[in-house]
C-alpha positions in Angstrom: -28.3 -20.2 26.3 -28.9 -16.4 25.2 -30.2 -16.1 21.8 -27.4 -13.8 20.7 -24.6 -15.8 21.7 -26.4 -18.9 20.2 -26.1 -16.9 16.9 -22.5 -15.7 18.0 -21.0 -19.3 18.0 -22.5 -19.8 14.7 -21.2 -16.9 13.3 -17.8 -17.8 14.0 -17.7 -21.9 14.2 -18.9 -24.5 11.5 -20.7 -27.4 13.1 -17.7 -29.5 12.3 -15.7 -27.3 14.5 -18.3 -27.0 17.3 -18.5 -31.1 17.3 -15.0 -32.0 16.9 -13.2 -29.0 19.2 -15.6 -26.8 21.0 -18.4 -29.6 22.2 -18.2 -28.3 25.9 -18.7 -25.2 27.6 -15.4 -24.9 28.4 -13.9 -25.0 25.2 -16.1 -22.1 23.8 -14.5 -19.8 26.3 -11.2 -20.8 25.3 -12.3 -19.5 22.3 -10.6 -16.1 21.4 -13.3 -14.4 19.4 -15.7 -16.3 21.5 -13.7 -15.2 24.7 -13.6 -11.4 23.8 -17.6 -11.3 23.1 -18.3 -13.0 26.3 -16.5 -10.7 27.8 -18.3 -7.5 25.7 -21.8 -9.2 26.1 -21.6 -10.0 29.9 -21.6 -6.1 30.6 -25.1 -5.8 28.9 -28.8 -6.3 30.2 -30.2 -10.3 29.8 -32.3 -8.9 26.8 -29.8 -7.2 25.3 -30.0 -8.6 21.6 -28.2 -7.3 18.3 -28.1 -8.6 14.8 -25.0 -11.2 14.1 -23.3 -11.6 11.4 -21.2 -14.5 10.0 -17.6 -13.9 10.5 -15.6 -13.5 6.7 -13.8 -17.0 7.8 -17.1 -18.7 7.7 -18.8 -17.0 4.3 -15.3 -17.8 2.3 -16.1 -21.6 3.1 -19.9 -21.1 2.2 -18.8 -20.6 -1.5 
C-alpha cells in the first residue's frame, strides 16, 4: 500500500473501526471520505506524497 493512503485511513479510521468494519479492501472503498480520496489520489504520480492530517472526528476522541 502507498504511504499516503496508509496515513489516509488512519487519519480518518480508529483501529477499532478498521478491525471491526473496514478489515478488507473492499470495505475501505466503500468508504466515503476514503472513496473521494481514492478517487483525488489515483490522478497523481506513484510518488506523489503530501502531509495528512487526522480528520476533526478522530482528534475529538483523542481527548
Amino acid at each position: 500500500m502507498h504511504r499516503i493512503c496508509h496515513r489516509q485511513i488512519h487519519a480518518v479510521l480508529t483501529e477499532s473501526e478498521l478491525a471491526r468494519q473496514y478489515a478488507t479492501v473492499d470495505a475501505l472503498l466503500e468508504h466515503p471520505e476514503l472513496k473521494v480520496f481514492v478517487s483525488w489520489v489515483k490522478t497523481k504520480p506513484d510518488d506523489f506524497f503530501v502531509a495528512t492530517s487526522k480528520s476533526a472526528r478522530i482528534r475529538k476522541r483523542r481527548r
